[in-house]
N, C-alpha and C positions, 0 to 999 in steps of 0.2 A: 171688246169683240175681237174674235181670233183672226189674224191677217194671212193673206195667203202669200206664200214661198219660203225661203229658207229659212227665214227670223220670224217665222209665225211661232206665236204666243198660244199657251190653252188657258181658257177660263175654268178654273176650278170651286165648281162650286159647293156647298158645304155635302150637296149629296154625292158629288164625285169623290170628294174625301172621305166618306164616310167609306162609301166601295171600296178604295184603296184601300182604307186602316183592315177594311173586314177580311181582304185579300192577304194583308201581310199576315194578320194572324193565324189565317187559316192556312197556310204558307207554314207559318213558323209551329203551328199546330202540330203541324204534317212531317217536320222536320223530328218533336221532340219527341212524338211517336215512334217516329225510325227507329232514333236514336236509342229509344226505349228497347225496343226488340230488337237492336244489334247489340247493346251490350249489357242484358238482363241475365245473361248467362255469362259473361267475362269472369274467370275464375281470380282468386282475390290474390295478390300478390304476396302479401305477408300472410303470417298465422300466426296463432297465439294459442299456446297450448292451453286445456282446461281438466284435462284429465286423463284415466284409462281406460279402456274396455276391463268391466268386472267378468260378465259371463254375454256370450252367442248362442243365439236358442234358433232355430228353425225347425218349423211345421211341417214334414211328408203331406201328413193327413189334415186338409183344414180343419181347423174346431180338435183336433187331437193333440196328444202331450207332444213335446220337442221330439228328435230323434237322439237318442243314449249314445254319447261319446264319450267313453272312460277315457279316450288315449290324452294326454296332456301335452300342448303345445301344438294342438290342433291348428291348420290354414285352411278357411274356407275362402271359397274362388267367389267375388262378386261380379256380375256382368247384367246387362242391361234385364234380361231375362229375372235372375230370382237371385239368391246365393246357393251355395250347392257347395257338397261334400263327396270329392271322392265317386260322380257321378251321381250321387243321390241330390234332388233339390228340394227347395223351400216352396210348401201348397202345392205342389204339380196332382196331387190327388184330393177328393174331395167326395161326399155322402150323399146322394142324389135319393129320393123318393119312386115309388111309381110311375110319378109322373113328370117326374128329369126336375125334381125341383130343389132345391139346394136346402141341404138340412145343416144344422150345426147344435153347438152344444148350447147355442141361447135356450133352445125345446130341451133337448137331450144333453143334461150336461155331464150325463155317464162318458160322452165321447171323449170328455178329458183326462182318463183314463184307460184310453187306446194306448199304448206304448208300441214304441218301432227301436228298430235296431238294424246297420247297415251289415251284412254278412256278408257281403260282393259288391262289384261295381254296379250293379243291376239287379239288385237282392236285397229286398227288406223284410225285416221278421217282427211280425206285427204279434202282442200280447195281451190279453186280457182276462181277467179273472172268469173262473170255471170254463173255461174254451182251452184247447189244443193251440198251440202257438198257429202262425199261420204265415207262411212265405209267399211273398208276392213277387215276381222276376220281372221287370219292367220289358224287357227283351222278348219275353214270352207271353205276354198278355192272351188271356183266352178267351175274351169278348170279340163280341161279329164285327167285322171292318166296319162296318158304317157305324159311324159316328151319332150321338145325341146330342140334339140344341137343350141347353141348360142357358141357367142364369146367373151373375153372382150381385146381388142386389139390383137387380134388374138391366141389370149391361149380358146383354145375348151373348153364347158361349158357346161353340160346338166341345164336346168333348168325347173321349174314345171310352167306353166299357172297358171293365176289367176283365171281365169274366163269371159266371154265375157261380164256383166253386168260392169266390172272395166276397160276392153278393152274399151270401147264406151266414157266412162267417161274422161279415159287420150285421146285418142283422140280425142275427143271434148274440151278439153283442152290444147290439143300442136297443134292440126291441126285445129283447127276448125272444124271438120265431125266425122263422126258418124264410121267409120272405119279408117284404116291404122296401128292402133298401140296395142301391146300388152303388158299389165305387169306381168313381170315373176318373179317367187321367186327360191330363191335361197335353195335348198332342202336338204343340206347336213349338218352333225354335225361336221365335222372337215373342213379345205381346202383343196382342192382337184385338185385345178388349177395347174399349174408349174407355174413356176416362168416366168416374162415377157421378151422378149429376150431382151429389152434394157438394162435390170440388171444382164445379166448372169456371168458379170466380175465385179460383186461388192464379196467381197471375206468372208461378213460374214453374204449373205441374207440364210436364208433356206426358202426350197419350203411350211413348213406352213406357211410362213408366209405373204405368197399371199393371204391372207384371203379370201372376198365370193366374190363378184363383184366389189371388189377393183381395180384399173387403178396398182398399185404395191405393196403395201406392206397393211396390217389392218391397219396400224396408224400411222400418220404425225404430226410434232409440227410444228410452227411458232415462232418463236423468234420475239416477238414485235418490239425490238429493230432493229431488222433488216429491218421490215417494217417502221417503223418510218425514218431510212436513206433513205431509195426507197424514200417517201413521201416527203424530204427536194428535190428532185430530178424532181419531179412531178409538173406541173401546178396543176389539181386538183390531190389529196391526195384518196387515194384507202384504202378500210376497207380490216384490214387482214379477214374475212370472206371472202372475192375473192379468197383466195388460198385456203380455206375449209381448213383448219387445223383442225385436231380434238382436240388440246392441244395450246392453245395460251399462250407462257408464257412472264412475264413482269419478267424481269431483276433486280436483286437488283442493280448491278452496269450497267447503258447504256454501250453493248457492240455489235454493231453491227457484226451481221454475225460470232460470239462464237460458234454456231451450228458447225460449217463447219469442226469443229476439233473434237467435241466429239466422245468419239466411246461407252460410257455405258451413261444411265440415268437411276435413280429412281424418282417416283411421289407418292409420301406422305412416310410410312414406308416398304412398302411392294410390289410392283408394281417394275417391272423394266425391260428395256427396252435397246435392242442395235441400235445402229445406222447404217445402215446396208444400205443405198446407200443418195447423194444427191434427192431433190425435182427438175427435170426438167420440166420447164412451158411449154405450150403451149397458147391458146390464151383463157384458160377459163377465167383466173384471166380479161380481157378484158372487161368482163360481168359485169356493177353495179347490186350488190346484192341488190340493192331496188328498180332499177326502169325495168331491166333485158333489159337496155339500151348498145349498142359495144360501148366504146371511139372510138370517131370518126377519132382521133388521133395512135389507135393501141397499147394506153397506160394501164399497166403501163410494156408488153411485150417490146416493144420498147427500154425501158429506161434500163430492166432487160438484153436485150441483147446486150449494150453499155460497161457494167461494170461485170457481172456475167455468159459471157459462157462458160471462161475454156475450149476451144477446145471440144466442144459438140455441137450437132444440137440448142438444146434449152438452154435457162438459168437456174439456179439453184437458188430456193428460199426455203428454209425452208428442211428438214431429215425426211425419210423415217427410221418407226423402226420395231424391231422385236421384238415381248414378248419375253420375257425369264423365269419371274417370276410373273404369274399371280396373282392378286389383284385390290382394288378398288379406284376408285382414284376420286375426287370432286372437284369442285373449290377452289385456295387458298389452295390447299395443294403446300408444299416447295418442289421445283426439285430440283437433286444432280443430279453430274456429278461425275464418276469416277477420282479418284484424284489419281496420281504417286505417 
């Protein structure tokens, strides 16, 4: 029994101890948590190189071909936003419906086939079989100020009109007529999207880094190597350009599907990037990028979902990332991977 003044004693008993033990843990719970999210982003001290960048491809137009850069030894700027060239960027434009609804070449897979080319800082010159070229000045847009709510897999988007002269164009180039479709841009300096609900349990995306009219994240690599195994796999053999990577990198040592563990990269000295959810496919990669022909077979989806679904709807090919440390990155610069 407990006695009263200075040298008083507590009786503890097995349920008092039990509250204390549940206290500490919840305590130390609380602590490992913290701990979690202050140093879940700590960028890695060492690196270990794994390879180069082979080729940089970025989209003007979602769902359309890269944009055409003959000049060699090309630097493109990455920042939290997209990567961009020269003023021109990666998705800032994109194919909307009657009714502001986001079209791509999963439906129309003519659009892969749209060709752009930068002519100015504010000037792209967009191409397509039996149509007049067509220059779009991002500086002069001829659509009515107010803005249209769009979607991109169902994350709400306002975006700005182009104008009805660029309207008629893509639709007479994905539809064949003179209405149906409209291209919208994308009108903001930072990302503004939320992040997509299929990624809300990946534990190290943030919401910038949904960049403009991105499907998940600003920017995706390709590990050559990994497509080269799909391809031993394959009747015909699929150009990593099918999965639109904006970073294709070639391997110093053949290591298929190395990706799937990393959680940091750097691209050249300064650039650096986390890993921040897998690539799940759907049937775009299905699309040949030169003839904008379906494998009539359902390949190279098919084959991806034999070996690569990991109890998920779709397969996994290639890492979604998130800047961390913006910089400029080119072809044949050497990747690192955070090294233990």
């Amino acid at each position: 029994m407990a006695t009263s003044g200075s040298n008083a004693t507590f009786d503890l008993c097995p349920k008092s101890l039990v509250g204390v033990g549940v206290g500490l843990v919840a305590v130390g719970g609380a602590s490992y948590l913290l701990y979690r999210h202050l140093t879940r982003d700590i960028m890695p001290q060492k690196w270990r190189r794994v390879g180069t960048v082979q080729r940089i491809h970025f989209f003007p137009v979602k769902s359309c071909a890269p944009l055409e850069i003959s000049k060699p030894g090309v630097e493109y700027d990455c920042d939290v936003l997209s990567m961009s060239f020269e003023g021109i960027r990666d998705r800032t434009l994109m194919v909307v419906n009657d009714k502001n609804e986001m079209v791509t070449a999963r439906v129309y897979p003519q659009m892969t086939q749209i060709h752009s080319k930068k002519v100015s800082p504010s000037k792209l010159l967009f191409s397509a079989q039996d149509l007049p070229d067509l220059e779009l000045d991002f500086e002069n847009l001829e659509g009515p100020e107010k803005d249209v709510p769009t979607a991109v897999w169902g994350v709400p988007v306002d975006a700005m009109p182009c104008g009805d002269r660029i309207n008629k164009w893509f639709s007479q180039a994905i539809l064949k007529q003179d209405t149906g479709l409209k291209l919208v841009h994308y009108p903001y300096p930072k990302p503004v999207m939320t992040i997509n609900p299929r990624l809300k349990d990946m534990p190290f995306i943030r919401q910038e880094d949904s960049g403009t009219f991105n499907d998940a994240t600003s920017f995706m690599l390709m590990n050559l190597s990994s497509v080269a195994d799909l391809n031993t796999r394959l009747k015909n053999p699929v150009d990593a350009l099918q999965f639109r990577g904006n970073f294709e990198l070639k391997m110093d040592v053949d290591e298929p599907y190395a990706e799937d563990n990393w959680q940091w990269l750097r691209i050249g000295e300064d650039t650096v990037f986390r890993s921040v959810a897998p690539c799940t496919r759907c049937i775009f990669p299905n699309i040949n990028v030169k003839t904008a022909e379906r494998d009539p077979d359902g390949e190279p989806l098919k084959t991806l979902r034999s070996y690569r679904l990991f109890n998920k709807i779709s397969p996994a090919l290639g890492i979604h990332l998130g800047l961390r440390l913006p910089g400029k990155v080119k072809e044949n610069d050497v990747v690192y991977v955070g090294d233990r």
